[in-house]
DOSE-664734 format. One record per residue (C-alpha): x, y, z; residue number from 1. Coordinates in pm, 1 decimal. Layout:
N
<<X Y Z> NUM>
...
END
This chain:
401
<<-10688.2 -20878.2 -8209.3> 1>
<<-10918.6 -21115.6 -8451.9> 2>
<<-11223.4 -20980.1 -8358.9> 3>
<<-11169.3 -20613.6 -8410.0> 4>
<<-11060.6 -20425.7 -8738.8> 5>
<<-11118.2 -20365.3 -9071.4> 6>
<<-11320.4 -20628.4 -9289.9> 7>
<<-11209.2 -20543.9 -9649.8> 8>
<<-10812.1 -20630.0 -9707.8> 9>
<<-10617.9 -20361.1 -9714.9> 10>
<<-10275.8 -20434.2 -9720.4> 11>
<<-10095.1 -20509.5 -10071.2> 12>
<<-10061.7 -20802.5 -10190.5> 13>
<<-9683.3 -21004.3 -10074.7> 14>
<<-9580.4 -21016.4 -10407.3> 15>
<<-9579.1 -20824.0 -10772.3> 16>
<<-9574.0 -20519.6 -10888.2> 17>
<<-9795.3 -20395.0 -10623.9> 18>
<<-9624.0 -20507.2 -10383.3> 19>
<<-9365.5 -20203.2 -10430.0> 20>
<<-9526.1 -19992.1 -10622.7> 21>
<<-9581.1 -19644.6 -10592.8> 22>
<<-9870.3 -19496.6 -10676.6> 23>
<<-10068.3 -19188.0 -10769.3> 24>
<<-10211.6 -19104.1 -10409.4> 25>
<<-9869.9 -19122.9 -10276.1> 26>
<<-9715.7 -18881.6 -10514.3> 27>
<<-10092.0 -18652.6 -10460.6> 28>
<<-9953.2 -18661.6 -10120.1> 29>
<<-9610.7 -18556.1 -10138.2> 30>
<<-9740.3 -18225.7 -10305.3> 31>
<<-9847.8 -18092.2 -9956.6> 32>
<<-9439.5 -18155.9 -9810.5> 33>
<<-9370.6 -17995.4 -10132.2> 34>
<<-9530.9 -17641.0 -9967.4> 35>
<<-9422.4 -17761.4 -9620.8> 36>
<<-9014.8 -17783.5 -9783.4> 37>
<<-9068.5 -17416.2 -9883.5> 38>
<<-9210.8 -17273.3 -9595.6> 39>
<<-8929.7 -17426.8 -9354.5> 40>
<<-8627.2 -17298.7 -9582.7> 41>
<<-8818.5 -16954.8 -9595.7> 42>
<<-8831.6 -16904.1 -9180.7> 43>
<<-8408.8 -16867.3 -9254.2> 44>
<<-8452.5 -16704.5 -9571.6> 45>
<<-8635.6 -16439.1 -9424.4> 46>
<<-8408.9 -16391.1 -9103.8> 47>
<<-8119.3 -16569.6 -9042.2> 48>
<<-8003.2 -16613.8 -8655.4> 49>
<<-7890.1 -16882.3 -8439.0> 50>
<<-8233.9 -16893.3 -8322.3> 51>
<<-8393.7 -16917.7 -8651.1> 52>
<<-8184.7 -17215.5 -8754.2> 53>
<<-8292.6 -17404.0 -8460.5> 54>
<<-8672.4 -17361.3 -8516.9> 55>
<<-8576.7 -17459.2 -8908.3> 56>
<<-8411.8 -17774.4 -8803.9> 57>
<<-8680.6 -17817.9 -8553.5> 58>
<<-8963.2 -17753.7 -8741.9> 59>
<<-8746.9 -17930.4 -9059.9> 60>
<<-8718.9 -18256.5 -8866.0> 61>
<<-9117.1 -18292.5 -8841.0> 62>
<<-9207.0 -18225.5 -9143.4> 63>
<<-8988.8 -18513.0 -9223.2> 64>
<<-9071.2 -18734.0 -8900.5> 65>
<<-9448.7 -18643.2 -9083.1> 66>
<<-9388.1 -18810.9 -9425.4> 67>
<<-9151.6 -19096.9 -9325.9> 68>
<<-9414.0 -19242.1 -9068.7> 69>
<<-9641.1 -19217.2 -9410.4> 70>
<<-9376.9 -19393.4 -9602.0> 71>
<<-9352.3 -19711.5 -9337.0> 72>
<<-9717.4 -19709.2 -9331.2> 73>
<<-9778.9 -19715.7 -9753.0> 74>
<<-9529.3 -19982.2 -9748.1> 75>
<<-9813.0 -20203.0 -9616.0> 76>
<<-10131.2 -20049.3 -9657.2> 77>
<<-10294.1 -20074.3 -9998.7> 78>
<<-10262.7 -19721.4 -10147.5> 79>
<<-10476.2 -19882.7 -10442.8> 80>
<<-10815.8 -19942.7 -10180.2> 81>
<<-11094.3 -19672.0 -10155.2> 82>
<<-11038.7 -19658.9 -9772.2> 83>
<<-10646.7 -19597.9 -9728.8> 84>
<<-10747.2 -19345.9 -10039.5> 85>
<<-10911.4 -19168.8 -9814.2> 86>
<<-10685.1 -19199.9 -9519.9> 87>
<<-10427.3 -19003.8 -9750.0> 88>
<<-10662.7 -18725.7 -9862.7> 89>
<<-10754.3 -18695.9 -9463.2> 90>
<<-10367.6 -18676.9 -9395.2> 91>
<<-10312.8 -18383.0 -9666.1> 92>
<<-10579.0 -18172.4 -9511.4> 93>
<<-10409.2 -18189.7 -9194.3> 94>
<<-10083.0 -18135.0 -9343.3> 95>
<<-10159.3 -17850.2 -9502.4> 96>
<<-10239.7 -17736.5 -9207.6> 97>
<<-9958.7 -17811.8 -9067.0> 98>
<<-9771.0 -17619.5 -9345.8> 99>
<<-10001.3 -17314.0 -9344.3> 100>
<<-9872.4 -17322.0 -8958.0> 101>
<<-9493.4 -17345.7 -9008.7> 102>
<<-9413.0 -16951.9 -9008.6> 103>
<<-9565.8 -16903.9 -8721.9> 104>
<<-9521.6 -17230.2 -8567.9> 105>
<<-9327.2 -17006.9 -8271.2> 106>
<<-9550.4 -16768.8 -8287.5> 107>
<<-9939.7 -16739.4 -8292.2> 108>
<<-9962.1 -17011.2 -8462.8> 109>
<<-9844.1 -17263.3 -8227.6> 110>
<<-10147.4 -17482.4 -8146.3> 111>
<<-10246.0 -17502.9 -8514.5> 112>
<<-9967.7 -17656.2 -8616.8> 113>
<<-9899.6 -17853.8 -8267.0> 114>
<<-10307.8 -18030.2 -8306.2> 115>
<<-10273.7 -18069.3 -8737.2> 116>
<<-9890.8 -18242.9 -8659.6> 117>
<<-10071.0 -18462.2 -8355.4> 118>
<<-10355.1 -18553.7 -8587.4> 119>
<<-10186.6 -18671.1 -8908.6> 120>
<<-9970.6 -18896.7 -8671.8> 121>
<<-10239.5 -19023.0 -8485.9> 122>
<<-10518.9 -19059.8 -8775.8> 123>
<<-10253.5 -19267.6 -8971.0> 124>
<<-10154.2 -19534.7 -8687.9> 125>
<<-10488.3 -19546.3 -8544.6> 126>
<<-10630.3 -19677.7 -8911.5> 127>
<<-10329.3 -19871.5 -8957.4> 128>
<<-10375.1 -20098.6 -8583.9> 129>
<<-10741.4 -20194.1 -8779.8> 130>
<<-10601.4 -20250.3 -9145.4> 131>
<<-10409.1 -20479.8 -8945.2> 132>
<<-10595.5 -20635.3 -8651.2> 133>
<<-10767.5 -20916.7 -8857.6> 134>
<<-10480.8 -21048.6 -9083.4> 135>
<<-10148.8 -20950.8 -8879.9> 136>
<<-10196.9 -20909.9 -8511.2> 137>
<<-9784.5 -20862.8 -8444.1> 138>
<<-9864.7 -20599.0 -8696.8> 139>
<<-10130.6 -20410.5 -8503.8> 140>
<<-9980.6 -20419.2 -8134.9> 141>
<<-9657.1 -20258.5 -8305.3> 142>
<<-9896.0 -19966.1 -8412.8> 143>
<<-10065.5 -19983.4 -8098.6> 144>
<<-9712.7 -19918.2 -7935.4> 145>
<<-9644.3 -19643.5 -8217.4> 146>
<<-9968.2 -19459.8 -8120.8> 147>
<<-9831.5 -19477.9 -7737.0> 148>
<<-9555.8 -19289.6 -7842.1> 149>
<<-9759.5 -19057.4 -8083.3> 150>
<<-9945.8 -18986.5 -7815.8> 151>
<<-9681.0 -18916.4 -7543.9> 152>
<<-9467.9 -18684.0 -7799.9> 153>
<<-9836.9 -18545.5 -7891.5> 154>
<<-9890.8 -18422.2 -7545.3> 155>
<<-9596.8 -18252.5 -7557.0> 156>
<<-9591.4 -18098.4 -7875.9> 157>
<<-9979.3 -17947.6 -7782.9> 158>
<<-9860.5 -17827.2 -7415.0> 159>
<<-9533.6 -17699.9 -7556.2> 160>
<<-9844.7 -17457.8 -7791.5> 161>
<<-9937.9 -17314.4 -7450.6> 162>
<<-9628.9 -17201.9 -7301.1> 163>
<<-9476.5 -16845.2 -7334.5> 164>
<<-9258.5 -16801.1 -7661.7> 165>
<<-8955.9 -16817.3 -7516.7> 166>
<<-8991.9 -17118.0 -7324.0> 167>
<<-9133.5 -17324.6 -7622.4> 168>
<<-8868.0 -17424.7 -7796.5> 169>
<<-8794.6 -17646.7 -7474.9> 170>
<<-9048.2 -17753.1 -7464.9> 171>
<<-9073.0 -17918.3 -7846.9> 172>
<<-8723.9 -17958.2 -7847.2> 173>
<<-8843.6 -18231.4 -7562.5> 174>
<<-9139.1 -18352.4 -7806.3> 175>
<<-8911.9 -18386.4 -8084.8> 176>
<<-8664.2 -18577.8 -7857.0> 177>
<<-8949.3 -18840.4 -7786.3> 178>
<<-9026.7 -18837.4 -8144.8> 179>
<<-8697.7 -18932.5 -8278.0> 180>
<<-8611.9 -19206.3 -7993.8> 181>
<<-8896.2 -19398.5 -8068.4> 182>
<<-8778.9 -19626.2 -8342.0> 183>
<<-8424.1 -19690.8 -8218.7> 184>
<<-8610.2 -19732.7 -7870.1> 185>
<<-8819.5 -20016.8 -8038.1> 186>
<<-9128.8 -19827.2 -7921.4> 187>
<<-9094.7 -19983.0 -7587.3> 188>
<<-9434.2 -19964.3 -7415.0> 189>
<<-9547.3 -20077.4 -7043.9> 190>
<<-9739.8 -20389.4 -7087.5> 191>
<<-9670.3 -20465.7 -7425.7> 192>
<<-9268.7 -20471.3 -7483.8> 193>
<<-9106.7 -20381.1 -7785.0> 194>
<<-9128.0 -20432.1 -8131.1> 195>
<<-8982.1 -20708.3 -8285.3> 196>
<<-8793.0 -20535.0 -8587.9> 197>
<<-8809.5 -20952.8 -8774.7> 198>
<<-9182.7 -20801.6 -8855.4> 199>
<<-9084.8 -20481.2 -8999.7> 200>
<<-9045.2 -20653.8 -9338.2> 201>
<<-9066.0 -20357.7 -9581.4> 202>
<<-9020.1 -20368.6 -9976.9> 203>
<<-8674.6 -20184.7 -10041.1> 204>
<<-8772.1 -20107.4 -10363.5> 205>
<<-9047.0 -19925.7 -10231.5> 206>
<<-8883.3 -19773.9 -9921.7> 207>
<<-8577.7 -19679.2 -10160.2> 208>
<<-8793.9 -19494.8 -10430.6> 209>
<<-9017.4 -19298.2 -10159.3> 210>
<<-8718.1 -19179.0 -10002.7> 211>
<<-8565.8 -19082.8 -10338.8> 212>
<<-8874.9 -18866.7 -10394.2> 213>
<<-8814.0 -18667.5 -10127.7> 214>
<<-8490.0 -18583.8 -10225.7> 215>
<<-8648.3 -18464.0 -10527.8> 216>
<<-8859.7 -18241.6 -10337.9> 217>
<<-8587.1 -18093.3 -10137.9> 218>
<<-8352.2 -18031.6 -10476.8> 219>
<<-8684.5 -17880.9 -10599.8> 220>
<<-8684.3 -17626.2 -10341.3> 221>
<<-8325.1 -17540.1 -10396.1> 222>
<<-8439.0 -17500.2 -10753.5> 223>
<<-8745.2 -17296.8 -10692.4> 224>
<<-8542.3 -17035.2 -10461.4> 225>
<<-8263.4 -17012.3 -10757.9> 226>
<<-8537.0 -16945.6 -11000.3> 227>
<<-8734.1 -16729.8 -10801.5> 228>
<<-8450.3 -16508.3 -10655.6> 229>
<<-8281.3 -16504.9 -10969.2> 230>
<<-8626.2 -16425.1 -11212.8> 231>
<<-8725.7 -16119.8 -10982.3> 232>
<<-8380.1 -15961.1 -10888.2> 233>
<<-8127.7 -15696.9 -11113.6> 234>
<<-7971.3 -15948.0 -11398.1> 235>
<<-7598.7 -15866.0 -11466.8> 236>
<<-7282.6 -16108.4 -11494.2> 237>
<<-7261.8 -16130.1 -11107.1> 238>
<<-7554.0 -16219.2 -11078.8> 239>
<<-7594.8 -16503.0 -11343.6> 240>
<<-7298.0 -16632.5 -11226.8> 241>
<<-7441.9 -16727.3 -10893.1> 242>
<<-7765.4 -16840.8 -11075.1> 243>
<<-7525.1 -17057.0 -11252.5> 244>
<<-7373.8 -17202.1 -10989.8> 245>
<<-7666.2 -17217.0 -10768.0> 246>
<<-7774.3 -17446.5 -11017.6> 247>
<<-7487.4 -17656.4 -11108.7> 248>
<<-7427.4 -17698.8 -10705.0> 249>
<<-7780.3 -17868.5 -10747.8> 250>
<<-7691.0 -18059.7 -11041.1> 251>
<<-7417.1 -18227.3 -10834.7> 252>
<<-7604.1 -18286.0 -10493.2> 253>
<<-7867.3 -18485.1 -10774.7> 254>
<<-7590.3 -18684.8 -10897.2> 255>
<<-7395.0 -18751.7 -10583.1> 256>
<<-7698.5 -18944.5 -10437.6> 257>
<<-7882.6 -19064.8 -10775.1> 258>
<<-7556.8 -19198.2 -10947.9> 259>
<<-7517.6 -19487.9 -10749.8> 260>
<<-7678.4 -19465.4 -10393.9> 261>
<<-8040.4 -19502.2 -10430.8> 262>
<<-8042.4 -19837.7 -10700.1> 263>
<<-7729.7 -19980.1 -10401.3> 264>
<<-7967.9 -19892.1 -10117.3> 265>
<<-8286.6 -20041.6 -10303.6> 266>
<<-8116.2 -20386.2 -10377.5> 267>
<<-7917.6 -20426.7 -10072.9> 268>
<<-8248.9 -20375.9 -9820.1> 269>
<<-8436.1 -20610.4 -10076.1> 270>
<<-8167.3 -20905.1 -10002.4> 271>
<<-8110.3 -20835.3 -9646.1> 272>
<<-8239.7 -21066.0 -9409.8> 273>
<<-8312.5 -20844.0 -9126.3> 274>
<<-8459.6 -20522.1 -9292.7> 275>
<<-8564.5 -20351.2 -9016.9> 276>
<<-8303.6 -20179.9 -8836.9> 277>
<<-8141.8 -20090.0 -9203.3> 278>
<<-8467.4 -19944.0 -9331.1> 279>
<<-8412.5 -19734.0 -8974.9> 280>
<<-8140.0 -19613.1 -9023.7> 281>
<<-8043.7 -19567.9 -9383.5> 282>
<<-8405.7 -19465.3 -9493.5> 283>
<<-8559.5 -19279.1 -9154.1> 284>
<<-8273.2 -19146.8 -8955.7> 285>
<<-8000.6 -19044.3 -9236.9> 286>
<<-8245.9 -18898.7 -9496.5> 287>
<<-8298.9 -18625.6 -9201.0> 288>
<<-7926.1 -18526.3 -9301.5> 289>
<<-7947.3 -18518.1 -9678.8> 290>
<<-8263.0 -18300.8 -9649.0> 291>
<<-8097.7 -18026.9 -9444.0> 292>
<<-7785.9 -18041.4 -9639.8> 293>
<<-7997.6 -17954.9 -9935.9> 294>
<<-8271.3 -17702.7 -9800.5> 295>
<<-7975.6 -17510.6 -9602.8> 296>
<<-7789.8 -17522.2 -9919.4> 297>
<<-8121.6 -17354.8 -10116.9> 298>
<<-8109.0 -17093.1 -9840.1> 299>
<<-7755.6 -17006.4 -9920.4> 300>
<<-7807.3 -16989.3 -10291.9> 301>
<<-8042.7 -16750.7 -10181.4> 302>
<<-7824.0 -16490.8 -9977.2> 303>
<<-7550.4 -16534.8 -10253.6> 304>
<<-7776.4 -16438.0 -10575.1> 305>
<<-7864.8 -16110.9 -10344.5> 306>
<<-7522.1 -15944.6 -10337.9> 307>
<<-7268.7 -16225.8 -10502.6> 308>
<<-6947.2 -15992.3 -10515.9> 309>
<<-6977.8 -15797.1 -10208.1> 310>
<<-6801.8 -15925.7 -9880.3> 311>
<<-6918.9 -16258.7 -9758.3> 312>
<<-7094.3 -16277.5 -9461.7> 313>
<<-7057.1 -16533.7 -9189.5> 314>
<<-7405.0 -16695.5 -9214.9> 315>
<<-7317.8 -16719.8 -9593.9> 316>
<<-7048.0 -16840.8 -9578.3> 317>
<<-7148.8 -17090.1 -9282.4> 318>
<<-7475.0 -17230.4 -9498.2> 319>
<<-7263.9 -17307.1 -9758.0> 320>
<<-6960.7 -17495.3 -9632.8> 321>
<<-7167.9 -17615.7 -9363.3> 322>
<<-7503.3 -17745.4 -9594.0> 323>
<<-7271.1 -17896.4 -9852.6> 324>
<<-7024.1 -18078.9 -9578.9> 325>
<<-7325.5 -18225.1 -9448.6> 326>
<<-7467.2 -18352.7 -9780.2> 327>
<<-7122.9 -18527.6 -9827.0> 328>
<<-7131.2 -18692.7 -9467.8> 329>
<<-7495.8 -18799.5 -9540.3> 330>
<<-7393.5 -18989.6 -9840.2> 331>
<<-7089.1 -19185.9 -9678.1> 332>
<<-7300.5 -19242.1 -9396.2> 333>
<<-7576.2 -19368.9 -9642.4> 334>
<<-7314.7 -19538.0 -9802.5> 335>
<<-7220.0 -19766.6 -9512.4> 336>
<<-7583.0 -19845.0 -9374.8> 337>
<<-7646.0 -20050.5 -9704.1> 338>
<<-7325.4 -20244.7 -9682.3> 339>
<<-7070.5 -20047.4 -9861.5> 340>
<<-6766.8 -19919.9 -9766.9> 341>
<<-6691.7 -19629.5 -9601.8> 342>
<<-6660.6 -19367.8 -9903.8> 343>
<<-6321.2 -19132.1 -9828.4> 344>
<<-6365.5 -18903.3 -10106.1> 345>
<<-6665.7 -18797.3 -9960.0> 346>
<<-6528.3 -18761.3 -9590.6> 347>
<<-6199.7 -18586.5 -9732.3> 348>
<<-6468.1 -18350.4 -9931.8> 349>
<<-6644.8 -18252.3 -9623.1> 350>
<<-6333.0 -18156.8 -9445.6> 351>
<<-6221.8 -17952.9 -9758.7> 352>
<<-6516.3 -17785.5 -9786.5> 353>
<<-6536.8 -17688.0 -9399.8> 354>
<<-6230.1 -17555.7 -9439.0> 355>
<<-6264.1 -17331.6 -9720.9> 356>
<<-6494.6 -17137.0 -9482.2> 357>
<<-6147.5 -17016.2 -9364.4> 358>
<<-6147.4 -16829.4 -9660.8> 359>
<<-6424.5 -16592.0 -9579.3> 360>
<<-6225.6 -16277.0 -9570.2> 361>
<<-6088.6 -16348.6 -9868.3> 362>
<<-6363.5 -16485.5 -10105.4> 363>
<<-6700.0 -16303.1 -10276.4> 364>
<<-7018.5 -16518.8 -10216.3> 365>
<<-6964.4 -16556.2 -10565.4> 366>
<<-6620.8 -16742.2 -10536.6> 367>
<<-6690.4 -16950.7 -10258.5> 368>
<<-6993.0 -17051.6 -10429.7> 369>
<<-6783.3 -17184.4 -10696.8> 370>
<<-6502.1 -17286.3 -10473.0> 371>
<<-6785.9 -17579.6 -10284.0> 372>
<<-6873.5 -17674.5 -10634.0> 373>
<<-6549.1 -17760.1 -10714.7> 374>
<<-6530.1 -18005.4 -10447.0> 375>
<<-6823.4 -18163.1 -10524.0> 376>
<<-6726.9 -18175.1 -10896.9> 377>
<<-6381.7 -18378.1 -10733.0> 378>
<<-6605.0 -18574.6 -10563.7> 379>
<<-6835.4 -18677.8 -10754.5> 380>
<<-6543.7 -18735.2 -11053.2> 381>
<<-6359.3 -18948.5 -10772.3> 382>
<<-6654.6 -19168.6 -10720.0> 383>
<<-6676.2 -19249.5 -11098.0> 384>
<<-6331.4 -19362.8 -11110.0> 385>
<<-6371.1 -19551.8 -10826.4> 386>
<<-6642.9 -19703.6 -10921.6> 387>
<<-6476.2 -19783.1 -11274.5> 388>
<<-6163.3 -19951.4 -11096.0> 389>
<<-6417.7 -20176.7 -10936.9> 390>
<<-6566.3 -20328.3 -11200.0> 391>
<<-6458.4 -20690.0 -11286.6> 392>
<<-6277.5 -20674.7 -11648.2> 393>
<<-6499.5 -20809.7 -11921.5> 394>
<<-6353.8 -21231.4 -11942.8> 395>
<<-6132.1 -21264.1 -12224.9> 396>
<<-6267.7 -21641.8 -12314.8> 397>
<<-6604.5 -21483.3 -12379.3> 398>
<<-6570.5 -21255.1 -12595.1> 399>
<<-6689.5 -21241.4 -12996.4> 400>
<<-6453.8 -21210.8 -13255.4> 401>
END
């Protein structure tokens, strides 16, 4: 592609500081997912069903798809440069569209959100084939390929606005399927192959830190519906109990992934020689899981600061075993895509807390509120032991008298 694309450079530089930095656009942008994070956990705040938590999840899982893509693509393109400025600002617009959308997103609200989603995708690969058809042609066919499969999940997601309610979850549940095979799938397109993932060089410090973010933004949502519940219900010892522990159950979700897991997954994808498939999977597929453990955990907080010592109902008691269990699993599984070991504390912690769920009958929302933060307190103690018996003992011939 030499003869097409953009004439001004702008992709960052291959080495320094900006290289991997992060910069003030990207965090202007993250603002909008901030909204779109609240307006997902508030479809099961409002009403919780089985239904409900599948259009969450669904729903959940593009918002994400959304800002990842954006993630991959700021990893190259020069966030610094007047045009990929603008590319951002152009992506907000439509994603606050997208967010404005989300409540109704099953509702009459379908094709906004279906043509805003479709349009931030698109609008981002399109300009990133021509930021890269002069300098990196490998570069630009693999967005080519990604705007294949943009376009093919697009179709989808805008016919699936068309169709009678009840038939469009299918529908997007189809979409959403394209969406999330593309990447493992290589973005295998007629004529022009796959992707080779030895291109997909990525800075991990970068990738590592923008991922981190959105952590951030999720635990900020579980923070806003403690505060918010808590500030505007009755205020007795019940309740600040479960304000308390809403918030200490947040406290260790922040430490079980910022201890040790995000500086581990940052250096090990910087030295790996085949960064790829491990930015894939331990910083686009796995993130999905941390994210849902910690919105569906914000959503229980929620249901257990509105009546914390009256009987426990099932969906509480099933977004809070179930939201924290996951959060565990993500972390092991985290754990393992960036070369550790498989971390048993955590897996024994997810069983433990899936099984207090047993205790239903037998709990307030209060207690098994507290009961899932003690496991996470063992947890995250365990790991700091762990991690304490691992480190080398200081050499005896070195040291000052």
């Amino acid at each position: 592609m030499p003869r097409i694309g953009f004439s001004a450079d702008l992709l960052r530089p291959a080495t320094g500081d900006a290289s991997h930095r992060v910069t003030y656009i990207e965090l202007f942008f993250d603002l909008v997912f901030v909204f779109a994070i609240t307006q997902v956990s508030h479809i099961l705040i409002h009403e919780q069903s089985g239904l409900e938590l599948v259009h969450t999840l669904v729903l959940g899982c593009m918002v994400w798809w959304m800002w990842v893509y954006t993630t991959w693509a700021s990893s190259w393109l020069n966030p610094e440069t007047g045009a990929v400025r603008a590319l951002f600002i152009v992506m907000m617009f439509f994603g606050m569209l997208v967010s404005i959308a989300i409540p109704e997103a099953f509702g009459d609200r379908a094709l906004l959100f279906a043509v805003s989603m479709v349009a931030l995708q698109l609008s981002r690969s399109l300009f990133t084939i021509f930021a890269f058809a002069r300098t990196q042609p490998d570069h630009a066919v693999n967005f080519v390929r990604i705007s294949v499969w943009h376009a093919a999940a697009g179709a989808v997601w805008i016919a699936g606005a068309f169709v009678p309610e009840d038939a469009r979850l299918w529908v997007w549940l189809a979409a959403l399927v394209i969406d999330l095979i593309g990447p493992r799938a290589r973005f295998w397109t007629p004529g022009l192959g796959t992707s080779d993932l030895q291109t997909w060089n990525v800075s991990g410090e970068h990738m590592s830190e923008r991922v981190s973010l959105f952590v951030i933004i999720a635990l900020g949502e579980s923070i806003v519906v403690t505060g918010s519940t808590f500030g505007t219900g009755r205020i007795d010892a019940a309740t600040f109990g479960a304000f308390v522990a809403a918030f200490a159950g947040t406290v260790l979700m922040w430490l079980l992934y910022f201890t040790h897991n995000q500086r581990r997954g940052s250096e090990f994808l910087e030295q790996a020689d085949e960064r790829g498939m491990i930015a894939q999977t331990a910083f686009t597929y796995i993130p999905i899981l941390f994210v849902f453990g910690i919105v569906l955990t914000a959503v229980a907080d929620g249901l257990v600061l509105h009546d914390p010592t009256g009987d426990t109902e099932l969906w509480a008691a099933g977004l809070l075993t179930g939201a924290a269990a996951l959060y565990l699993v993500a972390n092991a599984l985290f754990r393992r895509a960036v070369g550790g070991s498989w971390l048993i504390a955590q897996l024994i912690g997810a069983a433990v807390v899936l099984a207090l769920f047993a205790l239903t009958p037998v709990l307030t929302p209060l207690g098994l509120s507290w009961a899932v933060n003690l496991v996470l307190l063992v947890v995250v103690l365990s790991d700091a032991l762990n991690r304490r018996r691992r480190r080398p003992a200081p050499d005896a011939s070195s040291a000052h008298v």
